[in-house]
N, CA, C and O atoms as a Maestro MAE file, in Angstrom:
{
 s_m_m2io_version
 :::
 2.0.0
}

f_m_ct {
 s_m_title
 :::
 protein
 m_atom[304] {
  # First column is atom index #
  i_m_mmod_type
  r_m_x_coord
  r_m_y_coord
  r_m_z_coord
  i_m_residue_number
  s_m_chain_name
  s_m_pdb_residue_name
  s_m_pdb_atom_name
  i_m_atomic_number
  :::
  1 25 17.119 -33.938 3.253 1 A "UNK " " N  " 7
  2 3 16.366 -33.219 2.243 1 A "UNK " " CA " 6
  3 2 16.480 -34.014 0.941 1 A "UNK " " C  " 6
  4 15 17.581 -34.182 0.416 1 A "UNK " " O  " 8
  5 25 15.083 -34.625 0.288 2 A "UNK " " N  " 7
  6 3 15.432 -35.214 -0.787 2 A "UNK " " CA " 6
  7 2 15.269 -34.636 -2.429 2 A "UNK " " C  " 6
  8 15 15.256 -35.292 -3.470 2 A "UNK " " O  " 8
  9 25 15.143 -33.045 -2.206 3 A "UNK " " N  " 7
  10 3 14.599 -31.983 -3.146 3 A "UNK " " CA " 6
  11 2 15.441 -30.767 -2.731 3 A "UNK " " C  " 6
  12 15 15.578 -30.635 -1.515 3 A "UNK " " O  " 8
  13 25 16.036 -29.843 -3.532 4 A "UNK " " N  " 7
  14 3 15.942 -28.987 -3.361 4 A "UNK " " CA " 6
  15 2 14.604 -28.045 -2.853 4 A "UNK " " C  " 6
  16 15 13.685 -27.936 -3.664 4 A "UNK " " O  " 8
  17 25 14.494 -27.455 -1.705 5 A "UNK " " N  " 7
  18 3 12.981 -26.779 -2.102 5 A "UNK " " CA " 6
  19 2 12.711 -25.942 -2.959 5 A "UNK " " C  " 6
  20 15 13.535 -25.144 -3.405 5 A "UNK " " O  " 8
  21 25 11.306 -26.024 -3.362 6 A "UNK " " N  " 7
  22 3 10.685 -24.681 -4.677 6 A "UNK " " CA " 6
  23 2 10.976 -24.073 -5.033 6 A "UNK " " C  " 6
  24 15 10.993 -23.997 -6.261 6 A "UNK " " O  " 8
  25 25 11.587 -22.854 -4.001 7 A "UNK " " N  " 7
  26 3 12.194 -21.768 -4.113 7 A "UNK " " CA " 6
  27 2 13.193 -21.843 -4.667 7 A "UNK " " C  " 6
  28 15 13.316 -21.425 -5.818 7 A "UNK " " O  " 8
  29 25 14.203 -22.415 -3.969 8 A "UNK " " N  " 7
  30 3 15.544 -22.603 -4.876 8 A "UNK " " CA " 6
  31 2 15.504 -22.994 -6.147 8 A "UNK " " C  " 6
  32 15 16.222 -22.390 -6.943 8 A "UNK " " O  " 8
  33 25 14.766 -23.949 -6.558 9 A "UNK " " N  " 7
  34 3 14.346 -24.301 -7.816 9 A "UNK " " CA " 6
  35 2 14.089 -23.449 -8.608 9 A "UNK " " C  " 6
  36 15 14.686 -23.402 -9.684 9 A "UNK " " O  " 8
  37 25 13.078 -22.510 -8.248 10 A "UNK " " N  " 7
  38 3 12.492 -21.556 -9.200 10 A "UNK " " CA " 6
  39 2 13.763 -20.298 -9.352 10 A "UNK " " C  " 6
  40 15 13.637 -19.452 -10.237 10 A "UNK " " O  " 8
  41 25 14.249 -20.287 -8.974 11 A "UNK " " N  " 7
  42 3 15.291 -19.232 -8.693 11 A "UNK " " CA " 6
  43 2 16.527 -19.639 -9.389 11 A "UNK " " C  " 6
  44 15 17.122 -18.689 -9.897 11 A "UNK " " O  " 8
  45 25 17.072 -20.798 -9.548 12 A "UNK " " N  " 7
  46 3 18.048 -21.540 -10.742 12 A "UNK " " CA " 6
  47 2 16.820 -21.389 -12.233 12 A "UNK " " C  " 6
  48 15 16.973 -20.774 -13.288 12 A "UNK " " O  " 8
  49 25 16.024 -21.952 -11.904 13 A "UNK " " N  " 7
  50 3 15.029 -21.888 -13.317 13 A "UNK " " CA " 6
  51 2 14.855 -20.403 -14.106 13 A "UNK " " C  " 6
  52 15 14.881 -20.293 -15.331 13 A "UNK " " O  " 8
  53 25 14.670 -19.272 -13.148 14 A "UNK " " N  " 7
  54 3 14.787 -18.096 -13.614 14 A "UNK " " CA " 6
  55 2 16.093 -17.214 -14.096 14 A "UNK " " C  " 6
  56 15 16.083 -16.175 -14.756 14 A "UNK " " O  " 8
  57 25 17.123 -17.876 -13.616 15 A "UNK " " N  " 7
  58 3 18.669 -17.208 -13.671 15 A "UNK " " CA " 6
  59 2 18.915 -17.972 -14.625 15 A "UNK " " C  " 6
  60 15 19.491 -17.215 -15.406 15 A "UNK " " O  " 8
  61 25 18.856 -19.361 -15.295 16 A "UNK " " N  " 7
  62 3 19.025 -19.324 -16.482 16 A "UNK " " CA " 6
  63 2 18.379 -19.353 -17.421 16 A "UNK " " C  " 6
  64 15 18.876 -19.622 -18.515 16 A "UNK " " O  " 8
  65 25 16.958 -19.056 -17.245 17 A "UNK " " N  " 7
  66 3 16.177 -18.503 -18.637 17 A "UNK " " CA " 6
  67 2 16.734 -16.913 -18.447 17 A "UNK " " C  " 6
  68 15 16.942 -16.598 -19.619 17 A "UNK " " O  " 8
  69 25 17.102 -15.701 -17.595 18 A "UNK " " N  " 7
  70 3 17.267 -14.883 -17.481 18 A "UNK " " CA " 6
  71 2 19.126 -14.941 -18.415 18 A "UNK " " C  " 6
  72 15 19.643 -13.938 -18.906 18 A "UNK " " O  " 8
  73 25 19.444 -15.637 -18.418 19 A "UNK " " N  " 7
  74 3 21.057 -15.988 -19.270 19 A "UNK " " CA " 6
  75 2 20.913 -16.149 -20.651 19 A "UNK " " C  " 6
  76 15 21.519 -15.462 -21.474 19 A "UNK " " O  " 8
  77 25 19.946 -17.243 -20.983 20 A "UNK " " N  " 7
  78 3 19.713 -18.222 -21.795 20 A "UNK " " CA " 6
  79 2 18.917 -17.063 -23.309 20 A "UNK " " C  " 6
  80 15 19.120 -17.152 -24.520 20 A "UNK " " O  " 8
  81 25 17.885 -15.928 -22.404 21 A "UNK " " N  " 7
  82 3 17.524 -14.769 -22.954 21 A "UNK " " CA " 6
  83 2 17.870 -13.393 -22.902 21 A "UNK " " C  " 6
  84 15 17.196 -12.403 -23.185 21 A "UNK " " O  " 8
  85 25 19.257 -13.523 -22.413 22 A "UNK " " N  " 7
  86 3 20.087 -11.992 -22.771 22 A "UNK " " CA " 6
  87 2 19.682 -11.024 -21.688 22 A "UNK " " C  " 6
  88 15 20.027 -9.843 -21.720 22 A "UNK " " O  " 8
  89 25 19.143 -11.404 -20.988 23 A "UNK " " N  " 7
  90 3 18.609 -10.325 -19.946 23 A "UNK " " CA " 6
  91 2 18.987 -10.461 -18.286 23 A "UNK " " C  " 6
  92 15 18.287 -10.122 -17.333 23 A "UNK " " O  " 8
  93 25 20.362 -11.088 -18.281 24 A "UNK " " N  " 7
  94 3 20.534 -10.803 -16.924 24 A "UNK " " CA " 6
  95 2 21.141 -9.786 -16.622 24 A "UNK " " C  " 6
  96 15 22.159 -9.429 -17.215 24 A "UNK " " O  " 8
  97 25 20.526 -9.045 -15.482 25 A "UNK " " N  " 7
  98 3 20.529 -7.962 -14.977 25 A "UNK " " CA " 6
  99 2 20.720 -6.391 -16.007 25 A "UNK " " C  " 6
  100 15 21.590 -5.531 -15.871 25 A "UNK " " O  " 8
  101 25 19.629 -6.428 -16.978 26 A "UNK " " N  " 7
  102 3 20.067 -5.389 -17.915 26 A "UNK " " CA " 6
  103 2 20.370 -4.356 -17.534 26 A "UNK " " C  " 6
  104 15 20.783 -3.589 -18.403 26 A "UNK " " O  " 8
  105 25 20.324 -3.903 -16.277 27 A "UNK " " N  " 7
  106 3 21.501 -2.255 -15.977 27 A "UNK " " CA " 6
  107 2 22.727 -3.108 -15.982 27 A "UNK " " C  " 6
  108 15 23.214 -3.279 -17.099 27 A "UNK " " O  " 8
  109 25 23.287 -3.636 -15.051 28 A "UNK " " N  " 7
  110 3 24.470 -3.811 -15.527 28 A "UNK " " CA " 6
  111 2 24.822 -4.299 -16.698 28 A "UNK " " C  " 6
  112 15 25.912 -3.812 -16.999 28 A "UNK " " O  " 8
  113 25 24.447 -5.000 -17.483 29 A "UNK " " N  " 7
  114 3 25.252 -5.551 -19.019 29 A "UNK " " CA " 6
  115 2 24.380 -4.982 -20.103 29 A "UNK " " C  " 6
  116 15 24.260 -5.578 -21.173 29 A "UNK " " O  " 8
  117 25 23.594 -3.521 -19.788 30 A "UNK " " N  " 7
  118 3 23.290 -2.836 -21.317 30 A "UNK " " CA " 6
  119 2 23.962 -2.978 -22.279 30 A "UNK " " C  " 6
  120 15 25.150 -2.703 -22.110 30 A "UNK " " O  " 8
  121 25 23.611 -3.375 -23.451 31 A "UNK " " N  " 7
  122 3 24.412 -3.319 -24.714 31 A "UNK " " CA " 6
  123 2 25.656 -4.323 -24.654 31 A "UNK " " C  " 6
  124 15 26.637 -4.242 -25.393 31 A "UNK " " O  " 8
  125 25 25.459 -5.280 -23.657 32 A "UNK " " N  " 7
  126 3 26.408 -6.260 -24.279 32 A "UNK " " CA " 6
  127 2 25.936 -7.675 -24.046 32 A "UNK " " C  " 6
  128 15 25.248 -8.120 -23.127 32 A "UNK " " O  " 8
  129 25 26.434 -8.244 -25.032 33 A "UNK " " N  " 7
  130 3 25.617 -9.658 -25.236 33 A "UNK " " CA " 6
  131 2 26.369 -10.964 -25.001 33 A "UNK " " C  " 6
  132 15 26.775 -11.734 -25.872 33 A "UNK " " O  " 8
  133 25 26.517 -11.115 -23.340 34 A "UNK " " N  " 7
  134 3 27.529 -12.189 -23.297 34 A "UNK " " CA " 6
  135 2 27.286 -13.394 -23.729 34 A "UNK " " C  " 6
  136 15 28.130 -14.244 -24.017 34 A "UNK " " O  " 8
  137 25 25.726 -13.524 -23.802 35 A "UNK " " N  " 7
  138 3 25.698 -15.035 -24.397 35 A "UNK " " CA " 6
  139 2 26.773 -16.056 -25.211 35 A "UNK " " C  " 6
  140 15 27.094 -17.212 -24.936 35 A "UNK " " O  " 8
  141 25 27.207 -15.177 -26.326 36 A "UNK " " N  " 7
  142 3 28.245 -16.033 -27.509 36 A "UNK " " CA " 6
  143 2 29.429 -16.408 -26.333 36 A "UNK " " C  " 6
  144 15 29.551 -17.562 -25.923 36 A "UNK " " O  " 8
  145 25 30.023 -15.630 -25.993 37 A "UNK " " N  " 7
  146 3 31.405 -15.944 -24.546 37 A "UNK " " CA " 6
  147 2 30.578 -17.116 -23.878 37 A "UNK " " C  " 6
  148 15 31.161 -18.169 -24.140 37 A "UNK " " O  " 8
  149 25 29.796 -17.272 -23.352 38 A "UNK " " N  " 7
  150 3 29.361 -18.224 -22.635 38 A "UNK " " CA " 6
  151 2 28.663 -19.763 -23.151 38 A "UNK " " C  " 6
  152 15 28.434 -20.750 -22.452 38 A "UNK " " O  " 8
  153 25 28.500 -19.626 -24.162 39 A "UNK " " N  " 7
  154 3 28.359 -20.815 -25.135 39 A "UNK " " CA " 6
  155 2 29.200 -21.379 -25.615 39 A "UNK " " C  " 6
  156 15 29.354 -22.600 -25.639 39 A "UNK " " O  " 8
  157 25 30.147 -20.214 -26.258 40 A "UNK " " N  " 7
  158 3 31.064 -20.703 -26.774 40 A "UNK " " CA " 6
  159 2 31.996 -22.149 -25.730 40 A "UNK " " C  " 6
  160 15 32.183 -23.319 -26.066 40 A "UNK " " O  " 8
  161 25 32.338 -21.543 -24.645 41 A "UNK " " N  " 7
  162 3 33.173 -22.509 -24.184 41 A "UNK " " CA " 6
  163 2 32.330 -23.112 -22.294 41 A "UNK " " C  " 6
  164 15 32.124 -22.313 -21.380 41 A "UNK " " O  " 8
  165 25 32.092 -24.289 -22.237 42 A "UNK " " N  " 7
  166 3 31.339 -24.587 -21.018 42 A "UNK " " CA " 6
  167 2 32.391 -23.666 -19.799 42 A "UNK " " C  " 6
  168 15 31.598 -23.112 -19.038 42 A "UNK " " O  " 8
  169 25 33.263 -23.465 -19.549 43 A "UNK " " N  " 7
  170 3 33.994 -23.072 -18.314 43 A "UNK " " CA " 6
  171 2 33.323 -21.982 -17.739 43 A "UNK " " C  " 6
  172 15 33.081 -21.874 -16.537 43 A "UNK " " O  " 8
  173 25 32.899 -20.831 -18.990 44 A "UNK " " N  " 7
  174 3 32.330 -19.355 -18.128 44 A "UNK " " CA " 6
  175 2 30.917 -20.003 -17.672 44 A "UNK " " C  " 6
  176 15 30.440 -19.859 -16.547 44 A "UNK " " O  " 8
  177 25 30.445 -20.589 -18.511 45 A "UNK " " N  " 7
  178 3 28.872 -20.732 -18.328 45 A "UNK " " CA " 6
  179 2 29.264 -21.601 -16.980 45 A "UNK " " C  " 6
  180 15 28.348 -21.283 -16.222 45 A "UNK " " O  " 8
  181 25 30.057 -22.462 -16.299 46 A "UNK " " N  " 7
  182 3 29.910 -23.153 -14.843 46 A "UNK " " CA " 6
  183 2 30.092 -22.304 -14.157 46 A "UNK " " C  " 6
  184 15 29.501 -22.150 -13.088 46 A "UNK " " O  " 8
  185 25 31.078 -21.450 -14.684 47 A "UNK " " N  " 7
  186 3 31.901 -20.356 -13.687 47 A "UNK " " CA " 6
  187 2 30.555 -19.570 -12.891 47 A "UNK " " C  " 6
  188 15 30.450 -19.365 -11.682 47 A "UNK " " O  " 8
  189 25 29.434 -19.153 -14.142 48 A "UNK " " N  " 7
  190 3 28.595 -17.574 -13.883 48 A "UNK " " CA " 6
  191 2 26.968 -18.891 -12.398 48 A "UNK " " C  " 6
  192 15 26.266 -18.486 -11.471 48 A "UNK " " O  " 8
  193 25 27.097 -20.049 -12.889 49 A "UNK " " N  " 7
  194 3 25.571 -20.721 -12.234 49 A "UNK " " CA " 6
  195 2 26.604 -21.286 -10.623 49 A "UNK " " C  " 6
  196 15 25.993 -21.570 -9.593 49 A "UNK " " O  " 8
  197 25 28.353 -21.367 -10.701 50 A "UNK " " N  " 7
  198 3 28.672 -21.420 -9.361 50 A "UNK " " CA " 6
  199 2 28.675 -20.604 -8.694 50 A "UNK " " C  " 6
  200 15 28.639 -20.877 -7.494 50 A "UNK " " O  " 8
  201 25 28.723 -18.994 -9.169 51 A "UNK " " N  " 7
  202 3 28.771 -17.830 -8.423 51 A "UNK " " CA " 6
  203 2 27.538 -17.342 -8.248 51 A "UNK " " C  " 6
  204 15 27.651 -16.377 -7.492 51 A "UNK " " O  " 8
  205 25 26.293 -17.519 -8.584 52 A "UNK " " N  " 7
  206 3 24.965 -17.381 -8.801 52 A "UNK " " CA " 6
  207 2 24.508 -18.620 -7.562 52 A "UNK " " C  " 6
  208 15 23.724 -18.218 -6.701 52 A "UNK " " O  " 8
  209 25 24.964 -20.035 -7.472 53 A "UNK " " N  " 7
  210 3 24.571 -20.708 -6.247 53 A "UNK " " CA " 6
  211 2 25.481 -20.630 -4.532 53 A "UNK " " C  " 6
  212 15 25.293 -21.106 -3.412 53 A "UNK " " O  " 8
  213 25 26.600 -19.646 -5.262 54 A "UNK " " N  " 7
  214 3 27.114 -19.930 -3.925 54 A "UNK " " CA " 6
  215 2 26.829 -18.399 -2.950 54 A "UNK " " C  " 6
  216 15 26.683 -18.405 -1.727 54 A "UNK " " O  " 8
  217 25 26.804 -17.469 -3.605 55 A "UNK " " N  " 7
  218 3 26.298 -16.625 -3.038 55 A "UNK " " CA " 6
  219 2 24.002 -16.336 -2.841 55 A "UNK " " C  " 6
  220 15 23.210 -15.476 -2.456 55 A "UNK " " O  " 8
  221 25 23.999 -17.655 -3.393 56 A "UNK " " N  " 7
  222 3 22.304 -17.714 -3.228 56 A "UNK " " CA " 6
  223 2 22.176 -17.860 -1.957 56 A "UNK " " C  " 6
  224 15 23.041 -18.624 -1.527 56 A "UNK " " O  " 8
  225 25 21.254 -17.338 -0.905 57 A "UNK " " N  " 7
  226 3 20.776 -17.254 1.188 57 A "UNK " " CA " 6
  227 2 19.679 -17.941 0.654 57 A "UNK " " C  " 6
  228 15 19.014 -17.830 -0.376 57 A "UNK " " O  " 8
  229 25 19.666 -18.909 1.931 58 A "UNK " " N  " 7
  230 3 18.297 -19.727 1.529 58 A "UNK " " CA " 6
  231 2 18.241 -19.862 3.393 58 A "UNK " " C  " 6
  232 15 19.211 -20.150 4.093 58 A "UNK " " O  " 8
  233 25 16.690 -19.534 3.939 59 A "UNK " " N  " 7
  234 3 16.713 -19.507 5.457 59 A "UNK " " CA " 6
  235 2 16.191 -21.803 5.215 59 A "UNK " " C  " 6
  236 15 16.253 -22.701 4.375 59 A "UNK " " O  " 8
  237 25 15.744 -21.547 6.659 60 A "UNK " " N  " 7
  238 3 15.551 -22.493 7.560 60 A "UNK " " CA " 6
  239 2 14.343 -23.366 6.624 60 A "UNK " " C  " 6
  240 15 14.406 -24.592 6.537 60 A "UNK " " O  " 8
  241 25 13.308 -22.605 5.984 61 A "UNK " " N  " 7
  242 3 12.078 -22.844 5.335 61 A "UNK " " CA " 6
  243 2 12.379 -23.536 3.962 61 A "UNK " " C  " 6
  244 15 11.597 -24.366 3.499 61 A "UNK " " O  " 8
  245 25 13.776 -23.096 3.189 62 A "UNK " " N  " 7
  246 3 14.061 -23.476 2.170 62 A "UNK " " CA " 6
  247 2 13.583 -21.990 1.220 62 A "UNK " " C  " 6
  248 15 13.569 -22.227 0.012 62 A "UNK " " O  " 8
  249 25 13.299 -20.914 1.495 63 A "UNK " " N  " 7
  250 3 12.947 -19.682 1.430 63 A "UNK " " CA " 6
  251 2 14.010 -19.014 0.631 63 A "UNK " " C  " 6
  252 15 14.977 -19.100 1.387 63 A "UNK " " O  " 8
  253 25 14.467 -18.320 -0.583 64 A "UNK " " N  " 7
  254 3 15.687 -17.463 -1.006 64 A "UNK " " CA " 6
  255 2 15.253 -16.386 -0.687 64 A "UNK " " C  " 6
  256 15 14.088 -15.988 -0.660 64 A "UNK " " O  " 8
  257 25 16.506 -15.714 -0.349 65 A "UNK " " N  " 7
  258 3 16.341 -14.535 0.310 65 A "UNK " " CA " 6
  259 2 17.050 -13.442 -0.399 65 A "UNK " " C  " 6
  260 15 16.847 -12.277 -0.058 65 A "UNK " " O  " 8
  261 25 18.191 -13.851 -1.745 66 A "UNK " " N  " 7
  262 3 18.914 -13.135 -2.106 66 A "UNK " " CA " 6
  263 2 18.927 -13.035 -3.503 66 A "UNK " " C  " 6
  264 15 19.925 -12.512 -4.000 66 A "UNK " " O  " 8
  265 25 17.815 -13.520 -4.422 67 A "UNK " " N  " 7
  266 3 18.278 -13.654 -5.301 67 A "UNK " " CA " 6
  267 2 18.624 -12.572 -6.306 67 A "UNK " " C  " 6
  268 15 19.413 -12.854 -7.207 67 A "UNK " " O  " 8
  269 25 18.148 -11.469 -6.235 68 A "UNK " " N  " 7
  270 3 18.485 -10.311 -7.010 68 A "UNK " " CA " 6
  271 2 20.129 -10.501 -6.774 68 A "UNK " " C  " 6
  272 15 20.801 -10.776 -7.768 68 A "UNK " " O  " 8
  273 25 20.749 -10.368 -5.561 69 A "UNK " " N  " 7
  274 3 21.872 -9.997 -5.412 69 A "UNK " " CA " 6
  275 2 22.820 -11.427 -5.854 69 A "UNK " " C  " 6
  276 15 23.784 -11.150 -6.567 69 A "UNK " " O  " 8
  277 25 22.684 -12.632 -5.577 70 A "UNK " " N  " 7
  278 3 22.972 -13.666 -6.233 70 A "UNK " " CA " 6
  279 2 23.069 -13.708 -7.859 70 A "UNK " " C  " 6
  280 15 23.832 -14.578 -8.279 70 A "UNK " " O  " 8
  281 25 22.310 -12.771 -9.003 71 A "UNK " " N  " 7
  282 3 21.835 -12.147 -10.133 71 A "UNK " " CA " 6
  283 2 23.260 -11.257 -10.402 71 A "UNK " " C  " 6
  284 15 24.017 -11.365 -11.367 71 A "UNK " " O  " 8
  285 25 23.366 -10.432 -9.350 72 A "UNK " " N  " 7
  286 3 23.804 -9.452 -9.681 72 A "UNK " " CA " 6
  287 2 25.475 -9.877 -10.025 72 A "UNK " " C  " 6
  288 15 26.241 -9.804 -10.986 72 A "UNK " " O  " 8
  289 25 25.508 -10.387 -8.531 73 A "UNK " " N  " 7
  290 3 27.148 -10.845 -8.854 73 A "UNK " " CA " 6
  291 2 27.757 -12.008 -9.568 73 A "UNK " " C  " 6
  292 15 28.920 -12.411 -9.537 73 A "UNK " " O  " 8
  293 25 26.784 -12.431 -10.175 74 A "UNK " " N  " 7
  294 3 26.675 -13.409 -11.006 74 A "UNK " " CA " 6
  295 2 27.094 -12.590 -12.502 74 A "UNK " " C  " 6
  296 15 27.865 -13.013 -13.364 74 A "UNK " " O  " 8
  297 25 26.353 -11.333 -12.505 75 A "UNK " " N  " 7
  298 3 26.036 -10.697 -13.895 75 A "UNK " " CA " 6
  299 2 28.227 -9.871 -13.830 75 A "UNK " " C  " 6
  300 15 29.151 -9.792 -14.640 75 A "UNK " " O  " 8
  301 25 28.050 -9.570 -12.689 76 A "UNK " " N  " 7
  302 3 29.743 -8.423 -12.264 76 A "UNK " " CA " 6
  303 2 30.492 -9.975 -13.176 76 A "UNK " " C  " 6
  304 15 31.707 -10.058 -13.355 76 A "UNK " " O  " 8
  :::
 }
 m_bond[303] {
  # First column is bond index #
  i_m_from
  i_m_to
  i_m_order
  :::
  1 1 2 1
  2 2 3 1
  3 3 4 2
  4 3 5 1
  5 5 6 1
  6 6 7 1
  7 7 8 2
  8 7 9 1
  9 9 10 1
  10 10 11 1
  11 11 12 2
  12 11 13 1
  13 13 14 1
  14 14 15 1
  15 15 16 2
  16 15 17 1
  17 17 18 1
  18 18 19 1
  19 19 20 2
  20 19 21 1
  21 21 22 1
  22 22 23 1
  23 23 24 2
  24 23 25 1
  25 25 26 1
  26 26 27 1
  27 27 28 2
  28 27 29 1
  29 29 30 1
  30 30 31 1
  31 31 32 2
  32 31 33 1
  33 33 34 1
  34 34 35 1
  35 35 36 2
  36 35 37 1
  37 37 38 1
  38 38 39 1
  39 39 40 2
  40 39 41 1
  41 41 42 1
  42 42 43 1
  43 43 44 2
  44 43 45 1
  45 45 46 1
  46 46 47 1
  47 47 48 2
  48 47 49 1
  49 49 50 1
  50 50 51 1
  51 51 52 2
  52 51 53 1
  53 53 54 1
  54 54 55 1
  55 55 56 2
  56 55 57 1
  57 57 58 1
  58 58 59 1
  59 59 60 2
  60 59 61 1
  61 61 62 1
  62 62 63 1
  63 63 64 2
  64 63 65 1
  65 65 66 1
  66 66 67 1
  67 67 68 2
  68 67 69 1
  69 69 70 1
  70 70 71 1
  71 71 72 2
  72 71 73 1
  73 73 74 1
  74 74 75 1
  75 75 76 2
  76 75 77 1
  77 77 78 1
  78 78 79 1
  79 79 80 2
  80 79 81 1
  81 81 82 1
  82 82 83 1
  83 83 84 2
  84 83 85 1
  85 85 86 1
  86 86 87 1
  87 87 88 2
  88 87 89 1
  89 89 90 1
  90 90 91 1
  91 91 92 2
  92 91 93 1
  93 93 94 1
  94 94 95 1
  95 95 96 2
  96 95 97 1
  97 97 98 1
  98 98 99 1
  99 99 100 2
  100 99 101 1
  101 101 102 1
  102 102 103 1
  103 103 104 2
  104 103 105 1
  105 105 106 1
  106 106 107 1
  107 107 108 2
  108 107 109 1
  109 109 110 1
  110 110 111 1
  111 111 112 2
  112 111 113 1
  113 113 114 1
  114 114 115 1
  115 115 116 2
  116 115 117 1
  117 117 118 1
  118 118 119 1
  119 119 120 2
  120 119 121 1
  121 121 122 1
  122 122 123 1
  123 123 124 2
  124 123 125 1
  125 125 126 1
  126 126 127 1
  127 127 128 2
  128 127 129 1
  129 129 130 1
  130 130 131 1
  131 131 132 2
  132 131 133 1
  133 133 134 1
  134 134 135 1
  135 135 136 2
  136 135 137 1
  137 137 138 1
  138 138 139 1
  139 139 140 2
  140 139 141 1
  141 141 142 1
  142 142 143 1
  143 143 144 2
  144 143 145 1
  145 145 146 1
  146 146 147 1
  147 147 148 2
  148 147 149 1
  149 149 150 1
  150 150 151 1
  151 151 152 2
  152 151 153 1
  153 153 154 1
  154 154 155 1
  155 155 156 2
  156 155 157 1
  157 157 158 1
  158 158 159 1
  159 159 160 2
  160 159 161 1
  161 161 162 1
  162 162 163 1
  163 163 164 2
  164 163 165 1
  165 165 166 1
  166 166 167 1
  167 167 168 2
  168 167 169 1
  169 169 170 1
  170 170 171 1
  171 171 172 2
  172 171 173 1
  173 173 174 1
  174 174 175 1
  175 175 176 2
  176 175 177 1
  177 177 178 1
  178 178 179 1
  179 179 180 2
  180 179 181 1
  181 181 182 1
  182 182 183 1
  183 183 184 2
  184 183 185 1
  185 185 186 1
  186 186 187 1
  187 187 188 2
  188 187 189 1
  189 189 190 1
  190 190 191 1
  191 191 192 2
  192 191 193 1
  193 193 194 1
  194 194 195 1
  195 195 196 2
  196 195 197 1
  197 197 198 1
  198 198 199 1
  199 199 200 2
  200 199 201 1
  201 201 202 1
  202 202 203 1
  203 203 204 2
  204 203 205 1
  205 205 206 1
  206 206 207 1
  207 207 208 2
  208 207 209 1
  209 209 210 1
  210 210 211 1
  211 211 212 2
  212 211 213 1
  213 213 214 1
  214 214 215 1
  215 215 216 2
  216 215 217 1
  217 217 218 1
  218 218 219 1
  219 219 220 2
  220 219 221 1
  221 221 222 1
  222 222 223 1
  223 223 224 2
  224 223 225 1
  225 225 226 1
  226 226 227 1
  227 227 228 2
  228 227 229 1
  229 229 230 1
  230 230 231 1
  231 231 232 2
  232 231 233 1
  233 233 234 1
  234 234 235 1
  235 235 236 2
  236 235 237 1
  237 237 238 1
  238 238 239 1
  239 239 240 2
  240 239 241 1
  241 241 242 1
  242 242 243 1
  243 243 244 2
  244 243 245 1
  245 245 246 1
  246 246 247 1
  247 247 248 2
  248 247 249 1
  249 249 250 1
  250 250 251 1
  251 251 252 2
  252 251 253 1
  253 253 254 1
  254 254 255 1
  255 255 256 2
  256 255 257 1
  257 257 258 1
  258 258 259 1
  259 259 260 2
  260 259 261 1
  261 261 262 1
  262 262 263 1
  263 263 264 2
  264 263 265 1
  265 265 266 1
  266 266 267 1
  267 267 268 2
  268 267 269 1
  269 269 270 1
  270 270 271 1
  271 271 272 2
  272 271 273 1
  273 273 274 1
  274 274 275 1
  275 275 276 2
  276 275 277 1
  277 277 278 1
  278 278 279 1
  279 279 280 2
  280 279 281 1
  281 281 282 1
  282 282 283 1
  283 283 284 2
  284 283 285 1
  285 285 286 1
  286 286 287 1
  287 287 288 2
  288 287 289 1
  289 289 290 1
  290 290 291 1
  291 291 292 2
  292 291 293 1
  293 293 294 1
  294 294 295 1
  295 295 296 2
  296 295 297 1
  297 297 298 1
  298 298 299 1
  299 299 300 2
  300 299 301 1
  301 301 302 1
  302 302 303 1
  303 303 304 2
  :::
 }
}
């Protein structure tokens, strides 16, 4: 494989504009604004896009299958 496929792509592309603009997963993190914690120091910000790719399902097609939930426990 010399690409990630599309999908996966678009799905990193959306989880961190979804970071980057305060809005990941707004039921869980109403009213709190982790951005500054995560700027502040690179470690959380690797920490939150390794737990966001390692729990990402991607089938046979290159297809995501999980990404809400990849989102979610990313956001926990």
């Amino acid at each position: 494989m010399d690409h990630l496929p599309v999908d996966v792509r678009a799905a990193l592309r959306f989880f961190a504009f979804y970071i980057a603009n305060g809005t990941l997963d707004v039921d869980l993190l109403e009213g709190i604004d982790y951005r500054p914690q995560l700027m502040a120091f690179g470690a959380p910000l690797e920490q939150v896009f390794a737990i966001f790719a390692n729990v990402l399902q991607v089938d046979e097609n290159g297809e995501v299958l999980n990404e809400g939930d990849a989102q979610y426990r990313a956001a926990q």
